[in-house]
Structures are given as C-alpha cells and as structure tokens.
C-alpha positions in Angstrom: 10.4 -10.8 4.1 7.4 -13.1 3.5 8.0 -14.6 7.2 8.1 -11.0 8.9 4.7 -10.4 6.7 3.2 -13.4 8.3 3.8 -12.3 11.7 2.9 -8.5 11.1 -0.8 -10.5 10.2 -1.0 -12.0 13.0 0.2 -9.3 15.8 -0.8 -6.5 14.5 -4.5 -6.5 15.0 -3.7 -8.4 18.3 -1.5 -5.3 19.6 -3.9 -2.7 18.3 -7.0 -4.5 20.3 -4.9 -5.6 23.3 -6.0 -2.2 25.3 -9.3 -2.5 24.7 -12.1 -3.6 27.3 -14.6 -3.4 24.6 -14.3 -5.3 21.2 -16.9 -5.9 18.6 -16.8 -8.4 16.0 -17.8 -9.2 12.5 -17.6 -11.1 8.9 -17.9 -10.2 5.7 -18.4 -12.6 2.7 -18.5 -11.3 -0.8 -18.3 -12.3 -4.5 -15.9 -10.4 -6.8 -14.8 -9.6 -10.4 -12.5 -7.7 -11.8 -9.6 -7.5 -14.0 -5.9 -9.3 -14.5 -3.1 -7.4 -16.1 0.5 -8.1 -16.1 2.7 -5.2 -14.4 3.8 -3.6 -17.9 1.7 -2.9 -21.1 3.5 -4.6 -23.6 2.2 -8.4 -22.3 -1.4 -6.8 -22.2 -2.6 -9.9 -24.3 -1.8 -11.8 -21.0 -4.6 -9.6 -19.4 -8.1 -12.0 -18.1 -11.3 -11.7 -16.2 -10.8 -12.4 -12.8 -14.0 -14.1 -10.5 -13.6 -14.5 -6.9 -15.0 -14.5 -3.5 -13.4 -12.9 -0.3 -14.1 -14.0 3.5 -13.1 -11.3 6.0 -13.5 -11.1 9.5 -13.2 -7.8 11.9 -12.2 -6.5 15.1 -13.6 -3.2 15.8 -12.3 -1.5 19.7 -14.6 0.9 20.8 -13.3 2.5 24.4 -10.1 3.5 23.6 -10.0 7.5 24.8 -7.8 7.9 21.5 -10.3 7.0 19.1 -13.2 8.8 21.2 -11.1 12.2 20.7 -10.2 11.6 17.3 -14.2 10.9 15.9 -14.1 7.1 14.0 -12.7 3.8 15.3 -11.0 1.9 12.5 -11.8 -1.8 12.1 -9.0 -4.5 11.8 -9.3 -7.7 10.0 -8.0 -10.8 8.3 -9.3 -11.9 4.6 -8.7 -14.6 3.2 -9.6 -14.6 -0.7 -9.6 -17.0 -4.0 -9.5 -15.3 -7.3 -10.1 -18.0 -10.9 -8.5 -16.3 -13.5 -8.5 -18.1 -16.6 -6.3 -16.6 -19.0 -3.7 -16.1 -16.0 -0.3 -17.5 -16.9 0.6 -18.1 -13.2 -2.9 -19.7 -12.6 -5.8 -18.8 -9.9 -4.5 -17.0 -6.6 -5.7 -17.6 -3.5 -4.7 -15.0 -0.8 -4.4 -14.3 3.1 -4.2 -10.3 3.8 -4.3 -8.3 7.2 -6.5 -5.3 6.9 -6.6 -1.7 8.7 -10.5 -0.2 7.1 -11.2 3.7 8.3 -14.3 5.2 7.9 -13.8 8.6 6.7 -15.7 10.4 9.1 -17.7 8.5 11.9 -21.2 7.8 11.1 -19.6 7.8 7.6 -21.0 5.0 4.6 -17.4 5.4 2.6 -14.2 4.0 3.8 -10.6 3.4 2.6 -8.6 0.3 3.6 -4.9 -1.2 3.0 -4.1 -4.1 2.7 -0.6 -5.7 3.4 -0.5 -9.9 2.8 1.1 -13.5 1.2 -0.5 -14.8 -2.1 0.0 -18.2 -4.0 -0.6 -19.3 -7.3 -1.3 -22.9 -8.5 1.0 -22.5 -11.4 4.5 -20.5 -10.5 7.1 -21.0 -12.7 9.4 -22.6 -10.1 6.7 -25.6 -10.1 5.6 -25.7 -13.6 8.8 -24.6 -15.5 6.6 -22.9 -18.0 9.3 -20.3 -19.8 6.3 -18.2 -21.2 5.2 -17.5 -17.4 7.5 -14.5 -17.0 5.5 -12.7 -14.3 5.4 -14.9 -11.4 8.3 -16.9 -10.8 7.5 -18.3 -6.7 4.9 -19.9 -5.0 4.6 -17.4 -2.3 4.4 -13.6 -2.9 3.4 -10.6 -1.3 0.4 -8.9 -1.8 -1.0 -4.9 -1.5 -4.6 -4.4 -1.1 -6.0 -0.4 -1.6 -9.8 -0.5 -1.3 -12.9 2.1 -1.3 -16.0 0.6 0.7 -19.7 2.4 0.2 -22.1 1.0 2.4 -25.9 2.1 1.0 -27.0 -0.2 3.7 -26.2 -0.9 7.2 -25.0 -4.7 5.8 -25.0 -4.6 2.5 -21.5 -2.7 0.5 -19.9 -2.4 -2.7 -16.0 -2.1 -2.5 -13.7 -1.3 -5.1 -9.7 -2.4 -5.1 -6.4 -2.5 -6.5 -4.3 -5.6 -6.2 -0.8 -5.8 -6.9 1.3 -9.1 -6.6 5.1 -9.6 -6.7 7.9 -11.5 -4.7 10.2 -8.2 -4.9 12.5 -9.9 -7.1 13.4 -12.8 -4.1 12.8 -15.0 -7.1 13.3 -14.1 -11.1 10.8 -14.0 -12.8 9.2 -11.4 -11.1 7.4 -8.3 -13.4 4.3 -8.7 -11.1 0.8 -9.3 -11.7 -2.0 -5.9 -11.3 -5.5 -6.5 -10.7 -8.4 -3.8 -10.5 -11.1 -5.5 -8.3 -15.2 -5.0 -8.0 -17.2 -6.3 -4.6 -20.0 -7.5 -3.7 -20.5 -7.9 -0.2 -23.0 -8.7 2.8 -21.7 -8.0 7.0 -22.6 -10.4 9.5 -21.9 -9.7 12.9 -22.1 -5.8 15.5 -19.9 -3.5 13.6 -21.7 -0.2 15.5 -22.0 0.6 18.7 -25.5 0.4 20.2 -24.5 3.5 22.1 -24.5 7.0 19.9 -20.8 8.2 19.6 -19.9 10.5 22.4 -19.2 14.2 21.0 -15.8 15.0 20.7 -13.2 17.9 20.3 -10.3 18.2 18.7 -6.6 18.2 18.9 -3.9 21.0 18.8 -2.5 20.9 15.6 -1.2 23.0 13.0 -3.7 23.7 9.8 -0.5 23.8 7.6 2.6 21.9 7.7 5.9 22.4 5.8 8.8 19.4 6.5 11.2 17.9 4.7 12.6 14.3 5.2 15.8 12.4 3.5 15.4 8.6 2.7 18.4 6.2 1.9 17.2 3.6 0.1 17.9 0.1 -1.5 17.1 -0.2 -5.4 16.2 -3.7 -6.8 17.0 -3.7 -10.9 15.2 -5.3 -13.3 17.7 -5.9 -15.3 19.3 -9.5 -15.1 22.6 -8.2 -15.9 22.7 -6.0 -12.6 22.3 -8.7 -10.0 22.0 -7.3 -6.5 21.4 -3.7 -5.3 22.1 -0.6 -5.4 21.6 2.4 -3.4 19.3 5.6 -3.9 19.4 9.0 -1.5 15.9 10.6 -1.8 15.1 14.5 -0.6 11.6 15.1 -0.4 9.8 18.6 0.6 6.5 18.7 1.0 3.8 21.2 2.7 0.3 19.9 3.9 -3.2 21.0 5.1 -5.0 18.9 8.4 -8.5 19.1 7.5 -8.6 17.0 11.1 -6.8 16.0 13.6 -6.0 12.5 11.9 -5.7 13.4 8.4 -3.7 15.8 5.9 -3.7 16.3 2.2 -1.2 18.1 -0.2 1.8 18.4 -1.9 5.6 17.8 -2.3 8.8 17.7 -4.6 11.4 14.9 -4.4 14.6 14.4 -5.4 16.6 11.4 -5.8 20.3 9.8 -7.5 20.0 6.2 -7.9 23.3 4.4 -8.6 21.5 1.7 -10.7 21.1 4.0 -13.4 24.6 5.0 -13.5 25.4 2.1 -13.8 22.9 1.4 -17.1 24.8 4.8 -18.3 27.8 3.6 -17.8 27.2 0.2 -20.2 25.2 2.1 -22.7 27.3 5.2 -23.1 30.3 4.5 -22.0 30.3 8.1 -19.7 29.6 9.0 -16.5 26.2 10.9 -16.3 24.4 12.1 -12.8 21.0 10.4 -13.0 18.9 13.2 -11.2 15.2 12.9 -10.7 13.4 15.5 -10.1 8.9 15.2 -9.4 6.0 16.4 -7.6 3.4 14.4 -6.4 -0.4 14.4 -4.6 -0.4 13.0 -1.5 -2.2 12.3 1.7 -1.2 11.4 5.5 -3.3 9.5 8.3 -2.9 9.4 11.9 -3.5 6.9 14.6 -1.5 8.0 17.6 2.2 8.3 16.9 1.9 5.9 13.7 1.2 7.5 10.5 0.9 6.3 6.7 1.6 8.2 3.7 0.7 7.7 0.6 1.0 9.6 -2.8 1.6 9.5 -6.5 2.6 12.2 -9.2 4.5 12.8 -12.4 8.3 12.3 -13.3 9.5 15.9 -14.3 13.2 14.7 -14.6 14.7 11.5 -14.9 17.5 9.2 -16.3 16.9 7.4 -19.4 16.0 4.2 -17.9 12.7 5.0 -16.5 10.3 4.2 -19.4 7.4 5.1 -17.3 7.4 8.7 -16.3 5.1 8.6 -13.1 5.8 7.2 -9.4 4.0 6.2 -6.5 5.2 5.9 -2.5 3.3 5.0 0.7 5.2 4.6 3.9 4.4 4.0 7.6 6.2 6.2 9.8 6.7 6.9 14.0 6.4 10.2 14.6 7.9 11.7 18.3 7.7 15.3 18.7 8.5 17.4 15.4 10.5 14.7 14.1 9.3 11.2 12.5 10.6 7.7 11.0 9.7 4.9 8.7 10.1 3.0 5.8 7.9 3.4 2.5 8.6 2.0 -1.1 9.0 3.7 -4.0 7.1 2.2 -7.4 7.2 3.3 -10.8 4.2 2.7 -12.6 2.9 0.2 -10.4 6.8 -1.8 -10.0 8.5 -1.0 -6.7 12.0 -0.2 -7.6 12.8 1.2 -4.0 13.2 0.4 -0.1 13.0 3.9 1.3 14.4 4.7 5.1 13.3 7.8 6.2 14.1 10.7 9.0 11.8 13.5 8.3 11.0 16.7 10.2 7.9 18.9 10.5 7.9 22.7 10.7 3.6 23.7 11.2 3.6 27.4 9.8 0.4 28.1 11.4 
C-alpha cells in the first residue's frame, strides 16, 4: 500500500498534465498551527499544539477543451510538510502528499483540495519501543489531507485542514493520530492565465439523479483477538442534484452486514445475531471527465453493538462509462477506517 501511494504521487499529476501544451507553475510556502488529537476520545490528554510549515509546488494546465467547457481548471501539486508537536507520543511528523486543489467556481477566491500521501514520525513505536505510544506503531504511514483555501489576495491565503494519519493496521499499534490544521500562506509563481477565461456552456446532464451501487468490502478489526479480515456487503441508494456540470450534492441511505461483528456477537453472547446497519448521510460528487470522487458523512441509525461511535464517513474515486460507474472508497467510523469498499454502481437521471 504505501509503495502504490508513492507512485500514485508521482504519476498522477504527470498523466493529468501530459495532454497539455500549456502549463503554469507555482509555489506556495506557509506557516501553520493547529491541533493534535489521538483517533478516540478517551486518550484526549495525549492531545498537543501542533507548529509547522508546508512547501507546495503546482501544476496548473490551462488548454485542455475539457476544462474550457467545464468553467475552472484545477491545480495539481506536491507538498512536502513538517509539523513539531510537543506533547505528541509518536514525535514531530514530517510529510510528503500529492494534491488535486479546485476552485469552486472559476474566477473563484475559495477552493477545496484532497490530499492523498506517506508520513513519518521521529518516534514510532517499532523504533523506540515506547509501550505508552499506542497510536503509531511504524515509521511510514499514510496520510489524508481535506483542505478549504480563501484567497483575499491574489498571493496571499488562509487554508484550513483536517489531517488524519494511520498505517491501516499494516502494523499494531495503529488507533491513528487526527489533526485540525490553520494556514498561513504566500504564492509564488503564474497561477492565472494572463488571458480572461473564454465563456463557456454547459454539458447535458440530468438536474436530478437517483442510483444505487453495491460494494463488497474488506473489514480491518481493531480488536487484537480478530487477526485478519473479514468481509462487509454494502447497498447504498442515493438521489442527487447537479448544480453544474462537474458537481452534485445530496443524499443517500446505506445498508451494510459486516461479518466482523458477528463474530464479536458470537464471543460475547454466545448466539448468532444479524449485524444490520442501517444510515443516511450528506454527501457530495465531483467530476473531471470520466473520474469522479465522492465524499460524504452522516449518522448511524442502526447498528451492531460494537460500533461505539454512531456516525460514518466515505469518500471514493470512481470511473464512470455510460450510466454505470466503478471504484473503491473507504468507509470510517468516526474518523477510523474500518472498510475497503469495491463498488459497481448505476445512475438512473429522473429529469
């Protein structure tokens, strides 16, 4: 896993700029606080203060007939980041993340990014052997990156972030470390076109969308005395509005049987009991192309025993062709991915 992300860093902003006659380039460089919390409440007193500073440089392709259609050209980009975090019981993290940044509309100052990338901390417990550090047990781990840029000036931007760091339990301990991050930033570089955007139109698609998609999975316990994994079969149904071509908001209702919990039943009750989850979440869809990414959260309205935290989150990226689509997405719990999602989904517009 941590190889593949490596050398998703490296080609994907190589393949997304590849068509492209023209390119422009920039770098950011901005100073950063925030906040460290351990990925569940009761170690809160492990929480810290977190001062960084981030170094990021873009790739911004501006002829693609795609992009001109579709109103904003997104930015792709490589940051590499340090973080001191003195009360940390893993230590300071340094960081290397590849970056997709879209501004919302075209001349727009706010954007949203993601994030996808390898951390390291200066004291895992597979170096140190420290038995209080219980939530980061490897050097290496991956690393997710949501951010909101606001740009009051045509250099000068504030950013905010959430950070979450785990090896996705390649390496026990692994509860994960949370991070809620503050920017301060200056550009250096051409990130707009000298040339005004061209006007553009729009493409045919349906303002409302109904679909439903089904999405084995893979379930990774956090319980020591479950070693291995398990399987989950997720139905979701969802309906959604396109406020543009390239992006949807709206709703849906999943449900899901994970054969983990059945297992937990099983020890703890000594009965057979159908762990059904049933929930409804918020959630939003962007679109470059064929790729899309997904992303959503919502409450638990039905679950097993075993899920102490009764609200989820999922993001995905997916390969639509025609009225069907596929992908992966993972499945978190409070901020603790519990799920590897495979998805086939299909989309029904309704007008």
């Amino acid at each position: 896993m941590k190889r593949l992300l490596a050398i998703l860093l490296v080609l994907t902003p190589v393949f997304a700029l590849k068509a492209q006659k023209t390119t422009l380039f920039s770098w950011d460089v901005s100073l950063n606080t925030g906040y460290m919390m351990p990925n569940n409440t009761s170690y809160s007193d492990n929480s810290s203060l977190t001062l960084g500073l981030d170094i990021t440089l873009w790739s911004r392709g501006i002829d693609s007939s795609y992009w001109r259609v579709h109103r904003n050209f997104p930015f792709f980009g490589i940051k590499a980041s340090f973080s001191a975090i003195p009360n940390s019981p893993a230590g300071d993290r340094f960081g290397i993340t590849g970056l997709l940044q879209q501004p919302f509309e075209k001349s727009s100052q706010w954007a949203w990014s993601l994030g996808l990338g390898l951390s390291a901390y200066t004291r895992p417990r597979s170096i140190t052997g420290d038995t209080n550090n219980i939530f980061i047990g490897s050097l290496v781990n991956c690393l997710i990156d949501i951010g909101l840029t606001f740009r009051p000036a045509k250099q000068l931007y504030l950013s905010a972030h959430v950070l979450h760091t785990s090896n996705g339990m390649l390496m026990w301990p692994n509860m994960g470390l949370n991070y809620i991050q503050l920017d301060l930033g200056y550009s250096f570089g051409n990130r707009i076109p000298e040339e005004p955007y061209p006007e553009t139109g729009s493409a045919a698609l349906p303002r409302n969308e109904f679909g439903l998609a089904f999405s084995p999975g893979w379930v990774m316990s956090r319980d020591r005395d479950f070693d291995g994994y398990y399987f989950c079969y997720d139905l979701s149904l969802y309906l959604q509005h396109y406020t543009s071509p390239t992006f949807a908001f709206g709703g849906a209702v999943d449900l899901w049987y994970n054969t983990c919990d059945t297992r937990h039943l099983d020890r703890e009750e000594g009965v057979y009991q159908l762990p059904l989850y049933i929930s409804a979440m918020a959630m939003m869809e962007f679109f470059w192309g064929p790729l899309s990414i997904k992303a959503g959260a919502g409450p638990v309205l039905l679950c097993s025993p075993q899920v102490t935290t009764p609200f989820y989150e999922r993001a995905g990226a997916y390969y639509n062709f025609g009225k069907n689509y596929v992908g992966v997405a993972v499945n978190a719990h409070g901020g603790r991915v519990e799920f590897i999602e495979w998805t086939y989904g299909r989309r029904f517009g309704i007008d």
